[in-house]
Residue frames as a rotation matrix with the C-alpha (Angstrom) as fourth column:
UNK 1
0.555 0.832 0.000 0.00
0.832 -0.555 0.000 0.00
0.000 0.000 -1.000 0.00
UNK 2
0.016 -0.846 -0.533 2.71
0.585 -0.424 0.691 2.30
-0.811 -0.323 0.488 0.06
UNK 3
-0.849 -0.344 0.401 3.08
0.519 -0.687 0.509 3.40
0.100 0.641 0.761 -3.56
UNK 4
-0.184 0.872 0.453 -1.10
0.716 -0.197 0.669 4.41
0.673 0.448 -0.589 -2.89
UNK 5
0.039 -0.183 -0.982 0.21
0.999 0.036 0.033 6.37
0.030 -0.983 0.184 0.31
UNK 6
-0.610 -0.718 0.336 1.26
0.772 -0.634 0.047 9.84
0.179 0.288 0.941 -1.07
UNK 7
0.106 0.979 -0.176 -0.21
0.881 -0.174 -0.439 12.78
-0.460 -0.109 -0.881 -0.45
UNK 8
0.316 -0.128 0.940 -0.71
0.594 -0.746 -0.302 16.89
0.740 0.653 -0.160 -1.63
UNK 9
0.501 -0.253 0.828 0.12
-0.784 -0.537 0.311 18.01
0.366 -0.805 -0.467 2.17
UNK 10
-0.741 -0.641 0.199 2.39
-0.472 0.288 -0.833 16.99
0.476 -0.712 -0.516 4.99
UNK 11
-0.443 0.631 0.637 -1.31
-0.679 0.228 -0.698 15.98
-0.585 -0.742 0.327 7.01
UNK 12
0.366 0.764 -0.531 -2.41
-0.919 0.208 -0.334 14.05
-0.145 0.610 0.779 3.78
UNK 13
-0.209 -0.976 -0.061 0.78
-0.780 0.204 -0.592 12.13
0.590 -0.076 -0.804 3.89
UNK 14
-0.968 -0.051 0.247 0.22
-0.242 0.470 -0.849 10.72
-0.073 -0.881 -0.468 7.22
UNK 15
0.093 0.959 0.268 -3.69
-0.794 0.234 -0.561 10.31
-0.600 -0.161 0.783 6.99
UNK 16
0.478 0.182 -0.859 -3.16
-0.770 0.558 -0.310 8.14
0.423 0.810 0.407 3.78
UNK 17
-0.742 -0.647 -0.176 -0.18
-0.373 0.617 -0.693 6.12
0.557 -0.448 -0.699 5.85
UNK 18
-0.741 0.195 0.643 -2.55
-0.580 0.298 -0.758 5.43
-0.339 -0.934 -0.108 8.78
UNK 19
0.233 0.972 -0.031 -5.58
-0.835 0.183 -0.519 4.63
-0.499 0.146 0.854 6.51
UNK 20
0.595 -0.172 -0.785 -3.61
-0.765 0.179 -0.619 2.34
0.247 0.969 -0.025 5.23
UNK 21
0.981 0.070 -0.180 -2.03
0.100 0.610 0.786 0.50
0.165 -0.789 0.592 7.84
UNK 22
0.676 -0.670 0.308 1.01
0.359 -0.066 -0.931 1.74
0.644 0.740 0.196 7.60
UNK 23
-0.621 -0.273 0.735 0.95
-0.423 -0.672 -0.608 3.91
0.660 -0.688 0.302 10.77
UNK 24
-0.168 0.881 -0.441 -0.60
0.080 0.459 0.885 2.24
0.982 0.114 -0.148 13.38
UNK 25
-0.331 -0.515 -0.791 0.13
0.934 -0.298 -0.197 4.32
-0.134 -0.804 0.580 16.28
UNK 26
0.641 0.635 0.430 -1.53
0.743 -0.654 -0.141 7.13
0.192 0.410 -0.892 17.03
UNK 27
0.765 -0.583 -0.273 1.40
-0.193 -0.612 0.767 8.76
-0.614 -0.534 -0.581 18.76
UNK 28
-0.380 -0.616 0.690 3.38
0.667 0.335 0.666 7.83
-0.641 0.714 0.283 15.85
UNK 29
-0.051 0.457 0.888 1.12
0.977 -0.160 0.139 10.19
0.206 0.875 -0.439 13.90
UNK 30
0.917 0.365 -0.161 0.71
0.396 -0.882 0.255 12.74
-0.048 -0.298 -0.953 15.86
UNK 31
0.228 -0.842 -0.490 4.79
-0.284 -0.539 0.793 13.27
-0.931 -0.042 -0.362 15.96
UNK 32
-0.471 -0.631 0.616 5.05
0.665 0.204 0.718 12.64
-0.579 0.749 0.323 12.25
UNK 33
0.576 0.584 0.572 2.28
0.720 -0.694 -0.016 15.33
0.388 0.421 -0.820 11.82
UNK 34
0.845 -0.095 -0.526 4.65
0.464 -0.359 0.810 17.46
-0.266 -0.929 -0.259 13.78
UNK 35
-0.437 -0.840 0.323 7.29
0.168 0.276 0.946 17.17
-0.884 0.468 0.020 11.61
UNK 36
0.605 0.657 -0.450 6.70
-0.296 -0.339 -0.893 18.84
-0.739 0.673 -0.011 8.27
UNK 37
0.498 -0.397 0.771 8.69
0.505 0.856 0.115 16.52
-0.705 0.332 0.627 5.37
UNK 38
0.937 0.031 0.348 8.53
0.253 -0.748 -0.613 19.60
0.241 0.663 -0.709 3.12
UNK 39
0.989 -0.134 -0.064 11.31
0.012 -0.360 0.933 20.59
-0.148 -0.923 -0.355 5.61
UNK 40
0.310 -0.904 0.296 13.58
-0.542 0.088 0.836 17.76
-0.781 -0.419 -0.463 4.59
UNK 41
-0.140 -0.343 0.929 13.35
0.557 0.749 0.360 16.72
-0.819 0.568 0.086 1.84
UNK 42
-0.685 -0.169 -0.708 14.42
-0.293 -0.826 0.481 19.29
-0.667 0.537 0.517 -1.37
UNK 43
-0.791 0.438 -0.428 11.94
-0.435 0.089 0.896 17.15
0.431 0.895 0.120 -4.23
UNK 44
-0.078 0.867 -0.492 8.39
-0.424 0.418 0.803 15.50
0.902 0.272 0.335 -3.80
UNK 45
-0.774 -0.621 0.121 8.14
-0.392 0.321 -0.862 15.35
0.497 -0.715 -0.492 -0.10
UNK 46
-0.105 0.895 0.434 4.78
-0.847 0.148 -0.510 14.57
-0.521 -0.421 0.743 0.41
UNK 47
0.284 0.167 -0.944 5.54
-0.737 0.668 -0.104 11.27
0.613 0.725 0.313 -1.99
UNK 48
0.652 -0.170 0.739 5.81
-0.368 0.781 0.505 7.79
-0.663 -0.601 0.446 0.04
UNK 49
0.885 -0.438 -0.159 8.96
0.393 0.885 -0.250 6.89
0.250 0.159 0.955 -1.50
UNK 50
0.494 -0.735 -0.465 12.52
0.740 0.075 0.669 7.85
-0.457 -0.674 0.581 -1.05
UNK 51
0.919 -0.153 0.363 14.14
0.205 -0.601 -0.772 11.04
0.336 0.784 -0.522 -2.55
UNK 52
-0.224 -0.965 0.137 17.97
0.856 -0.262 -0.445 12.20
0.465 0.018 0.885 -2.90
UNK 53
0.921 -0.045 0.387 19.31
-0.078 -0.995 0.070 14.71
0.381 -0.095 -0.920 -0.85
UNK 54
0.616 -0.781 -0.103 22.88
-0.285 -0.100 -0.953 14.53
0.734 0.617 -0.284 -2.47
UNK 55
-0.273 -0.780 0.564 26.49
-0.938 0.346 0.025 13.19
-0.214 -0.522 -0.826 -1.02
UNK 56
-0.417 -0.002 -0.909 24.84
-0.321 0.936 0.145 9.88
0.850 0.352 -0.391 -2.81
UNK 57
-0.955 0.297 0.007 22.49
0.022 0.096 -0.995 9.81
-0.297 -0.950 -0.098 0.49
UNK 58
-0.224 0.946 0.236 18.50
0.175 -0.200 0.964 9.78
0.959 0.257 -0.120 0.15
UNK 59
-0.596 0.688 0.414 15.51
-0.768 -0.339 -0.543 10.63
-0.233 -0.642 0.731 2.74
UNK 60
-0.871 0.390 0.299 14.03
0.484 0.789 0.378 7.18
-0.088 0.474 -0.876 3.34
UNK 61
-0.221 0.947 0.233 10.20
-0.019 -0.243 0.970 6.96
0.975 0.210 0.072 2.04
UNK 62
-0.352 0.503 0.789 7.75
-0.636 -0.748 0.193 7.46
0.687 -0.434 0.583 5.05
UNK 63
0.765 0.401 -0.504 6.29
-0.046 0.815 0.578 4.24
0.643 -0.419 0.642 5.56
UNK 64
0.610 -0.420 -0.672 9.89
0.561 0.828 -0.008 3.50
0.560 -0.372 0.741 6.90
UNK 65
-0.655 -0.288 0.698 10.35
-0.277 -0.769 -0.577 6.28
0.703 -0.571 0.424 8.62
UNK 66
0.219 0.783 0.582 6.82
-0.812 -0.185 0.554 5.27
0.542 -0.593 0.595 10.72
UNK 67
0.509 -0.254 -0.822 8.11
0.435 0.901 -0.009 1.25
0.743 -0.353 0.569 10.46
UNK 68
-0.500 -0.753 -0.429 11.28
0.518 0.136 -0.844 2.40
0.694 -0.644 0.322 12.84
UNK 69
-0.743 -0.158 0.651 9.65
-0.381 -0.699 -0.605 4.70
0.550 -0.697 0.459 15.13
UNK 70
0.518 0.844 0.138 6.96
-0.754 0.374 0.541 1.93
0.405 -0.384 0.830 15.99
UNK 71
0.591 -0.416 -0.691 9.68
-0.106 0.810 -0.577 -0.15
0.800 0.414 0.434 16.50
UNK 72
-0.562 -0.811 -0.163 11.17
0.290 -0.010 -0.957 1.62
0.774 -0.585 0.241 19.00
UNK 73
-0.332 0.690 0.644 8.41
-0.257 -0.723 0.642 2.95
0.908 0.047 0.417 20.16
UNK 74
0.573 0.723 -0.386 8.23
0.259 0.287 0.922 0.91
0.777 -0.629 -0.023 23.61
UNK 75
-0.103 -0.825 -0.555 11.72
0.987 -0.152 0.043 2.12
-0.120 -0.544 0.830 24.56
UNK 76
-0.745 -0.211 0.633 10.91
0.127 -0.976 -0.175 6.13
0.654 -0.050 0.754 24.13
UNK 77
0.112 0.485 -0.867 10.01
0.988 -0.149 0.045 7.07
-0.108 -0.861 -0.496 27.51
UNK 78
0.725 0.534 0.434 10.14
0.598 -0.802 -0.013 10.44
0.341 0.269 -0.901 28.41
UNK 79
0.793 -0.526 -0.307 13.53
-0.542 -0.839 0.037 10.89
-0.277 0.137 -0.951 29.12
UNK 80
0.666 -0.470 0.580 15.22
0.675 0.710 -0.201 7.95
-0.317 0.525 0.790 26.61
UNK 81
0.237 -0.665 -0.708 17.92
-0.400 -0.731 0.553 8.56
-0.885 0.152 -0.440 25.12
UNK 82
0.778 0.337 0.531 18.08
0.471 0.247 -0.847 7.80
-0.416 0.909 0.034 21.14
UNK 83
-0.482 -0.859 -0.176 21.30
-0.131 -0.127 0.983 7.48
-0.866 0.497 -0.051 18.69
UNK 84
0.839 0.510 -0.188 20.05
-0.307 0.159 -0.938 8.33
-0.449 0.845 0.291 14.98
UNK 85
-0.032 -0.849 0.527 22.69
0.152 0.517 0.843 6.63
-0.988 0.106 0.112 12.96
UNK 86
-0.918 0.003 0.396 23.33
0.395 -0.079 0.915 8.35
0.034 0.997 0.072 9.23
UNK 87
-0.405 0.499 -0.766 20.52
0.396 -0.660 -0.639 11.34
-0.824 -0.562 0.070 10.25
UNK 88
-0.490 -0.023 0.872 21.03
0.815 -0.369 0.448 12.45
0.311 0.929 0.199 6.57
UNK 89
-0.501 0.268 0.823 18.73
0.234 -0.874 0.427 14.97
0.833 0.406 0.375 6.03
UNK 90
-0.950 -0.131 0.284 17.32
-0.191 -0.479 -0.857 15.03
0.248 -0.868 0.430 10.12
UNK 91
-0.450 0.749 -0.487 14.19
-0.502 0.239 0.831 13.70
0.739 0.618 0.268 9.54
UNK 92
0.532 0.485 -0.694 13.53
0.170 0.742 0.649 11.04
0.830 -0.463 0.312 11.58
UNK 93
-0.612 -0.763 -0.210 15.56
0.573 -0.244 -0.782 12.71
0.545 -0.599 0.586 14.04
UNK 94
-0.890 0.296 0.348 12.73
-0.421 -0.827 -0.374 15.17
0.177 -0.479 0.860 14.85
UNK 95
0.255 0.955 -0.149 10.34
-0.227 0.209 0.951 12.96
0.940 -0.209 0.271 14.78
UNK 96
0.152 -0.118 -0.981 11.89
0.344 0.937 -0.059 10.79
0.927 -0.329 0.183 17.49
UNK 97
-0.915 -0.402 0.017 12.51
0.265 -0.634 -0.727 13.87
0.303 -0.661 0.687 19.24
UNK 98
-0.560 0.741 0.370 8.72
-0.805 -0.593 -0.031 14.64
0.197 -0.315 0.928 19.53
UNK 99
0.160 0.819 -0.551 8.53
-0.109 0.569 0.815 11.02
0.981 -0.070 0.180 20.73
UNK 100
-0.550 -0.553 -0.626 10.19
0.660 0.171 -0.731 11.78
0.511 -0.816 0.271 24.16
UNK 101
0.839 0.430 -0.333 9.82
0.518 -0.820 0.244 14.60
-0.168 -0.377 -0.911 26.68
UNK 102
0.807 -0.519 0.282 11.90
-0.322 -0.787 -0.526 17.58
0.495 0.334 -0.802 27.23
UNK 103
0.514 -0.788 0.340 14.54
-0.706 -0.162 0.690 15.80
-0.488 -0.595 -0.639 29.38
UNK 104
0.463 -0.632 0.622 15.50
0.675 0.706 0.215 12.97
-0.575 0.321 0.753 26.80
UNK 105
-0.192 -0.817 -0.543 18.13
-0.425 -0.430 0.797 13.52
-0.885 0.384 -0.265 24.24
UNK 106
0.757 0.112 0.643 18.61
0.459 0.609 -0.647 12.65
-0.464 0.785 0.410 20.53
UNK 107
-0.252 -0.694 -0.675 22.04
-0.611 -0.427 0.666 12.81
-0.750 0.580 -0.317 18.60
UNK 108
0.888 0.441 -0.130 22.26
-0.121 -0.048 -0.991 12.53
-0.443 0.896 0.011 15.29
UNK 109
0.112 -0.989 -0.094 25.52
-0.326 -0.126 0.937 11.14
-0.939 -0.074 -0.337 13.60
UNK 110
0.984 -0.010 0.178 26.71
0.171 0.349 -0.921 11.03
-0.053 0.937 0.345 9.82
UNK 111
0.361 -0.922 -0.137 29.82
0.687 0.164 0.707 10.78
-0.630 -0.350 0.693 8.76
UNK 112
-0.041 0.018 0.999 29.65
0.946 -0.320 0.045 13.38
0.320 0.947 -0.003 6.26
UNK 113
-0.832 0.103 -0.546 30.06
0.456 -0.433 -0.777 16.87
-0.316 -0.895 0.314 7.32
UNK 114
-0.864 0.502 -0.032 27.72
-0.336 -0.529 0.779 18.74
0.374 0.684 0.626 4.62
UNK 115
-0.330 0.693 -0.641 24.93
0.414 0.717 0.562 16.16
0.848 -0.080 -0.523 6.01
UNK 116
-0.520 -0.207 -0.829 25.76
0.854 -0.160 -0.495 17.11
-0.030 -0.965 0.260 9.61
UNK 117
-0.776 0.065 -0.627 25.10
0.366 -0.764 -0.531 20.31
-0.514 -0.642 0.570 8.46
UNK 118
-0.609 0.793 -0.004 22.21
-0.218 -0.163 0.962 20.16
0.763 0.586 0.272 6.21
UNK 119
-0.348 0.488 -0.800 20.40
0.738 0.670 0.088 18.36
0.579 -0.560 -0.593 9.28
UNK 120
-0.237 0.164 -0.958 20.57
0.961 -0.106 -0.256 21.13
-0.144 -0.981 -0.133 11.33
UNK 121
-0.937 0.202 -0.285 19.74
-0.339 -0.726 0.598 23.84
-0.086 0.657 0.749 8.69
UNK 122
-0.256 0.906 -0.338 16.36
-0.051 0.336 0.940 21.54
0.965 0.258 -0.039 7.99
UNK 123
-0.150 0.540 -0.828 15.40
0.903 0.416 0.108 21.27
0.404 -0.731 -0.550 11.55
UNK 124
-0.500 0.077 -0.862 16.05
0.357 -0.889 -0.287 25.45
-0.789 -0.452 0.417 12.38
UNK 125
-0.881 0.317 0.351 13.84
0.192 -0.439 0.878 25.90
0.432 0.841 0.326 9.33
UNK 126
-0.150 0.960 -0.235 11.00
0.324 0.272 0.906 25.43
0.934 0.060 -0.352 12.42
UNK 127
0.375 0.188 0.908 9.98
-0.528 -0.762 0.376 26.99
0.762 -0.620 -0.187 15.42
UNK 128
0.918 0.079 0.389 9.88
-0.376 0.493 0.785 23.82
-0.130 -0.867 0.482 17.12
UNK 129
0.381 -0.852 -0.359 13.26
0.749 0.512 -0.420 22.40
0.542 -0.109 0.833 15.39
UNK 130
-0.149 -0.856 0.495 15.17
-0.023 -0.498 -0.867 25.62
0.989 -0.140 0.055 16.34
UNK 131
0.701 0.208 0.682 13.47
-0.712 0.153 0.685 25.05
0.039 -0.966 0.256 20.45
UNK 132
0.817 -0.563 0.123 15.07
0.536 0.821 0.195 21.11
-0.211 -0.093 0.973 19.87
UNK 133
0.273 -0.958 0.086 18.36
0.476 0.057 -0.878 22.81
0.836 0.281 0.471 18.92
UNK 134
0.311 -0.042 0.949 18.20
-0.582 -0.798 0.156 25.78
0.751 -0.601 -0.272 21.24
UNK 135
0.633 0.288 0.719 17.66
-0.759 0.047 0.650 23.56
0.153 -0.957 0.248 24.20
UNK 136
-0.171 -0.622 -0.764 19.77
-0.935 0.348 -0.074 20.60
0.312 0.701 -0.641 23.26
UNK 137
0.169 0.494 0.853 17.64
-0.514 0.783 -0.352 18.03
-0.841 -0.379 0.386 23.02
UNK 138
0.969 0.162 0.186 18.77
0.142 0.252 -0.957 17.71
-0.202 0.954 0.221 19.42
UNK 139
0.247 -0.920 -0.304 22.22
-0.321 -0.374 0.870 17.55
-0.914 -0.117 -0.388 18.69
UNK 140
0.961 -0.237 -0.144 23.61
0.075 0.721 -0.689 16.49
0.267 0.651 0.711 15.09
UNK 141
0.277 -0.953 0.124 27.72
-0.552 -0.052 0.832 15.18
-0.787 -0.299 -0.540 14.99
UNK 142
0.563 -0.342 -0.752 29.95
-0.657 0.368 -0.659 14.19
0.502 0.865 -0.018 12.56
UNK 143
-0.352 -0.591 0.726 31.66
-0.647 0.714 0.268 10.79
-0.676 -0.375 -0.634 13.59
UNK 144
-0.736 0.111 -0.668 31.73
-0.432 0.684 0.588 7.43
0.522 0.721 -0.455 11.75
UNK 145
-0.083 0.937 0.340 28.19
-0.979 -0.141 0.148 5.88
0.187 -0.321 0.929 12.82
UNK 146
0.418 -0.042 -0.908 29.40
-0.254 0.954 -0.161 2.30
0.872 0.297 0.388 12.82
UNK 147
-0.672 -0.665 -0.326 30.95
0.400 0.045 -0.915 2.93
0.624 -0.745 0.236 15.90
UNK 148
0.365 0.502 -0.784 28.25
0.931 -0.216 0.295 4.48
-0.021 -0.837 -0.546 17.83
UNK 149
0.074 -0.157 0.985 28.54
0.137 -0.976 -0.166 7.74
0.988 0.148 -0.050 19.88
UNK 150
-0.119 -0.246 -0.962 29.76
0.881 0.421 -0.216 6.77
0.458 -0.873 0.166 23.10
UNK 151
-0.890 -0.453 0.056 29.95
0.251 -0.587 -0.769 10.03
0.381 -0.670 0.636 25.04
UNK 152
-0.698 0.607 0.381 26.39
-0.640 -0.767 0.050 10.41
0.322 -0.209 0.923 24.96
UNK 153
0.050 0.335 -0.941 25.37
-0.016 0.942 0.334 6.65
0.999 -0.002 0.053 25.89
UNK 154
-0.837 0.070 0.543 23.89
0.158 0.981 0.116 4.58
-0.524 0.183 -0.832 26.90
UNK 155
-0.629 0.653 -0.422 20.79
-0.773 -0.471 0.424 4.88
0.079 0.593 0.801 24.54
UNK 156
-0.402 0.785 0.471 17.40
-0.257 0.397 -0.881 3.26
-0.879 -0.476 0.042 24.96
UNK 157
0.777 0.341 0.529 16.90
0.395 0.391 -0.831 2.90
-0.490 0.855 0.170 21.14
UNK 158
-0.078 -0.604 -0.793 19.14
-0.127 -0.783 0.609 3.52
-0.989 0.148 -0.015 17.93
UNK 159
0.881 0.473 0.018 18.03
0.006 0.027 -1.000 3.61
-0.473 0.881 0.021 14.65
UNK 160
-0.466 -0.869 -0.170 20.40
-0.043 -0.169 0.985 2.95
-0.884 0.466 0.041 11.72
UNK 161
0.388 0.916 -0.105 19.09
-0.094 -0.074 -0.993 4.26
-0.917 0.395 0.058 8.29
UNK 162
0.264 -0.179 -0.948 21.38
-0.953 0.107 -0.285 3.12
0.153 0.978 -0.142 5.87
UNK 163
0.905 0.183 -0.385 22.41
-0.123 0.977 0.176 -0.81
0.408 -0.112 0.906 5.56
UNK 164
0.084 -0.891 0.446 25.28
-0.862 0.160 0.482 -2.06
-0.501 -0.424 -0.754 7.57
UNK 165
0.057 -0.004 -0.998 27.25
-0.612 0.790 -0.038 -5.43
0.789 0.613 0.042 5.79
UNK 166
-0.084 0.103 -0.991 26.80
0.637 0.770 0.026 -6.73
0.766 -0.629 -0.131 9.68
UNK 167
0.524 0.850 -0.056 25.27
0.608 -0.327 0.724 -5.58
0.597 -0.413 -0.688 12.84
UNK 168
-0.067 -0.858 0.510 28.34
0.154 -0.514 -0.844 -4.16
0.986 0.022 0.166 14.67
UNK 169
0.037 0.195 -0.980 28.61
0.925 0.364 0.107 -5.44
0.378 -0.911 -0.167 18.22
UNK 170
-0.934 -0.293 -0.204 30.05
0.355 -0.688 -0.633 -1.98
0.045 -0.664 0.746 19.63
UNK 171
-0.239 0.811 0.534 26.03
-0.624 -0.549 0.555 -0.41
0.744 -0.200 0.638 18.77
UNK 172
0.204 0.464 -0.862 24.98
0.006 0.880 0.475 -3.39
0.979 -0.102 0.176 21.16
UNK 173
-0.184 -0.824 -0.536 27.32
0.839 0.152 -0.522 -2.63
0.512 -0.546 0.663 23.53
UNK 174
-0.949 -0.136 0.284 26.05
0.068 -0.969 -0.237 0.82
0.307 -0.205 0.929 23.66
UNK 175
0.084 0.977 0.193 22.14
0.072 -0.200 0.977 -0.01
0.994 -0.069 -0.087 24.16
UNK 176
-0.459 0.012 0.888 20.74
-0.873 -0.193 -0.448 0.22
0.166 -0.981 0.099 27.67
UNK 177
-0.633 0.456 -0.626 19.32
0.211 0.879 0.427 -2.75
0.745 0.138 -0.652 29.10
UNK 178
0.067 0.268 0.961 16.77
0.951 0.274 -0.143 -2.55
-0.301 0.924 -0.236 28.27
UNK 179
-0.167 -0.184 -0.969 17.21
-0.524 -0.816 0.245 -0.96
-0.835 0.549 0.040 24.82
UNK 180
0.326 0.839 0.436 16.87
0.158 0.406 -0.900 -1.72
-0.932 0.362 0.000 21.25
UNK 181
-0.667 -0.566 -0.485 18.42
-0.231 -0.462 0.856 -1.58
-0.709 0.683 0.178 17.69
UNK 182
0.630 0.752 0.193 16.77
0.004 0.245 -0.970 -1.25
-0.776 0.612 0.151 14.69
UNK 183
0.018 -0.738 -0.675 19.15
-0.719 -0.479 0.504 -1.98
-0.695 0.476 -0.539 11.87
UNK 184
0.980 0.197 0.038 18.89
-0.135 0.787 -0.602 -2.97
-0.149 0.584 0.798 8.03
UNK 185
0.045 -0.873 0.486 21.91
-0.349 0.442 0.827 -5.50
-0.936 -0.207 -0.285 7.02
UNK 186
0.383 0.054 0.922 23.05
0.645 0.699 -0.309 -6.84
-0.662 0.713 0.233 4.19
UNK 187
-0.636 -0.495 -0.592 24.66
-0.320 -0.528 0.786 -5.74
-0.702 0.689 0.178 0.47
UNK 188
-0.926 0.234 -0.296 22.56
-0.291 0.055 0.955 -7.45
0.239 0.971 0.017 -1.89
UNK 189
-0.127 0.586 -0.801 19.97
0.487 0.740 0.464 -9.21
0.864 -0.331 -0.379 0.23
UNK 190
-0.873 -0.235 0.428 18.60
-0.284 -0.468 -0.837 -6.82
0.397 -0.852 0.341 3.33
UNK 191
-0.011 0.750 -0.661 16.77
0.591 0.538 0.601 -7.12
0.807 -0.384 -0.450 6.30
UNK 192
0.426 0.151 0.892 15.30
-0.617 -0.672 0.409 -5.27
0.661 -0.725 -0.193 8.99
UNK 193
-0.510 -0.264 -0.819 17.19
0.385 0.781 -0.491 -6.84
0.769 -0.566 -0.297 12.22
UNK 194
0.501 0.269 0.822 15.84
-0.375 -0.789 0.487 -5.71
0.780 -0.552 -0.295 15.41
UNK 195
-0.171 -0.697 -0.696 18.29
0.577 0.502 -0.644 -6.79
0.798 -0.512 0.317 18.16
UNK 196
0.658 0.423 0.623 16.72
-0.397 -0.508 0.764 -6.21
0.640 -0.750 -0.166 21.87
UNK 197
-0.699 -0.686 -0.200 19.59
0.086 0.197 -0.977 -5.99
0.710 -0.700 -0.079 25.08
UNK 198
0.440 0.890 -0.120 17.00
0.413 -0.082 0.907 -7.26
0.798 -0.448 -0.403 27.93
UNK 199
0.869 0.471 0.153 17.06
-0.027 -0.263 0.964 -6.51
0.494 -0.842 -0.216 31.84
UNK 200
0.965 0.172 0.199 19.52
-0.216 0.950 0.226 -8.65
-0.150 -0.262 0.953 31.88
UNK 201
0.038 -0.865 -0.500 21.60
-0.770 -0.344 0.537 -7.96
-0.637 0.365 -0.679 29.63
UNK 202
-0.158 0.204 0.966 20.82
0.753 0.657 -0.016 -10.99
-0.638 0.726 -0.257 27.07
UNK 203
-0.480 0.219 -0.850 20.46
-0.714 -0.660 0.232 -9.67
-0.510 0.718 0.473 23.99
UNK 204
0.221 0.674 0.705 17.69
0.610 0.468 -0.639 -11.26
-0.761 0.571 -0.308 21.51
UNK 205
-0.494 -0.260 -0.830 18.03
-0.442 -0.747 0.497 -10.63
-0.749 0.612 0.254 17.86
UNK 206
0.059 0.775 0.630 14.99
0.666 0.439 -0.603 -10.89
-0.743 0.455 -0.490 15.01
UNK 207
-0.997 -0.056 0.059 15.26
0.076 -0.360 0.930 -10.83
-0.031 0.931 0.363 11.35
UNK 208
-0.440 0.786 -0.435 12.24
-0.229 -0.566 -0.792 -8.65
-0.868 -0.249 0.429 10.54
UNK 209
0.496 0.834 0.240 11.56
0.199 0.160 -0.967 -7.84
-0.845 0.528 -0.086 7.04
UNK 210
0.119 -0.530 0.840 13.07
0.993 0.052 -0.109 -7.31
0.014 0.846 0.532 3.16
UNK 211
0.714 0.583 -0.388 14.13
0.464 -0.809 -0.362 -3.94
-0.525 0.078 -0.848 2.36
UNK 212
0.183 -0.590 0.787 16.44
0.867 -0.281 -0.413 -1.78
0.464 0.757 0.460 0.35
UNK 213
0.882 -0.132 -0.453 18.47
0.047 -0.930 0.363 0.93
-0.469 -0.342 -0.814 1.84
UNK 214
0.610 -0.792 -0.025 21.71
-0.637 -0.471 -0.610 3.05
0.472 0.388 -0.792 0.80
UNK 215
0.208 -0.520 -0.829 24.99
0.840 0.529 -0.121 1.12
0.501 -0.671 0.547 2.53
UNK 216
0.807 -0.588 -0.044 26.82
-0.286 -0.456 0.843 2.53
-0.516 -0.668 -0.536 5.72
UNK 217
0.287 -0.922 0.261 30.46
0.673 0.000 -0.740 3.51
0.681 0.388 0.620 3.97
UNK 218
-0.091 -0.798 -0.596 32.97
0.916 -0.303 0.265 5.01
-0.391 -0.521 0.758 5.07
UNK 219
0.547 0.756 -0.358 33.20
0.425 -0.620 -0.660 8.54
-0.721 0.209 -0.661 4.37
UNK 220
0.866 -0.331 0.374 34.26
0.363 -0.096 -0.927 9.89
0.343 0.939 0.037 1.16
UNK 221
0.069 -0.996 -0.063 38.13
0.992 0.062 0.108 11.13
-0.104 -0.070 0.992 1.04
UNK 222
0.884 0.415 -0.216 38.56
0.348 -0.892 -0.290 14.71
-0.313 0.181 -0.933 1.71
């Protein structure tokens, strides 16, 4: 149902997702209505698929922008902390920020700096992003994302939005327990993993679903 998802507004968008099953969370909607797309993404943002915003990076399509934040969605208390991995364009960075309260955190980390700083140009384009910067509940950083972002860990969830060619223990290492990754894998052949670190510290890890993202590389030679 996706490609029938699209809308002419930022509220049409999300109605067409939910009516569709796509969104099935109302608090998932309500912080992806929050979050105008127009924002971040430079071509057809109100389309349910992915769109380029250059360095050979995209803005994923919506649906899977709603898929992860339901995903994590039992680990964002109200003062979680939350590692976006490869932020690109900052997107799903604000949403996740308007799934917390005002004492959690969200960094953002690409390895690119131009990204780094497109992210945080698209998020002070709003009243509320430039509050999430102001206050620093939003941070974005330039660091390799395969490694995590230790200084600001542990993290109750962490999204990774491009594909990794394997799950990289050190993000694991960094969840709380409990906590959560969401991360697709693979080079030719992906999958959603989701890889929960219980009470306990066990960690439990479920292949999810098929999907097609950009890879996690290294970053380009400057």
């Amino acid at each position: 149902m996706a490609w029938m998802s699209s809308g002419s507004s930022n509220a049409a968008l999300i109605n067409n997702l939910k009516s569709h099953g796509l969104i099935t969370s109302e608090r998932v909607a309500q912080a992806m209505l929050g979050v105008d797309r127009a924002h971040y993404s430079p071509a057809l943002p109100y389309q349910d698929s992915p769109q380029p915003i250059g360095h050979s990076a995209t803005i994923s399509a919506p649906h899977m922008h709603a898929s992860a934040a339901e995903s994590l969605l039992p680990y964002l208390h109200p003062t979680a902390r939350i590692l976006d991995i490869g932020s690109g364009s900052g997107y799903l960075t604000h949403v996740l920020a308007n799934l917390i309260g005002p004492e959690g955190k969200v960094v953002g980390i690409d390895h690119i700096q131009q990204l780094v700083d497109l992210a945080h140009a698209n998020m002070a384009k709003s009243e509320d992003g430039k509050q999430l910067l102001a206050s620093g509940k939003v941070r974005f950083v330039k660091g390799d994302g395969r490694e995590g972002w230790r200084e600001a860990g542990p993290y109750d969830a962490i999204h990774v939005g491009a594909a990794a060619r394997e799950e990289h223990k050190g993000l694991v290492e960094q969840l709380r327990a409990p906590g959560r990754l969401f991360i697709p894998v693979g080079e030719y052949s992906q999958y959603i993993w989701v890889v929960d670190k219980g009470v306990d510290g066990k960690v439990k890890r479920e292949k999810s679903f098929g999907v097609r993202y950009v890879p996690l590389t290294d970053a380009p030679k400057e």
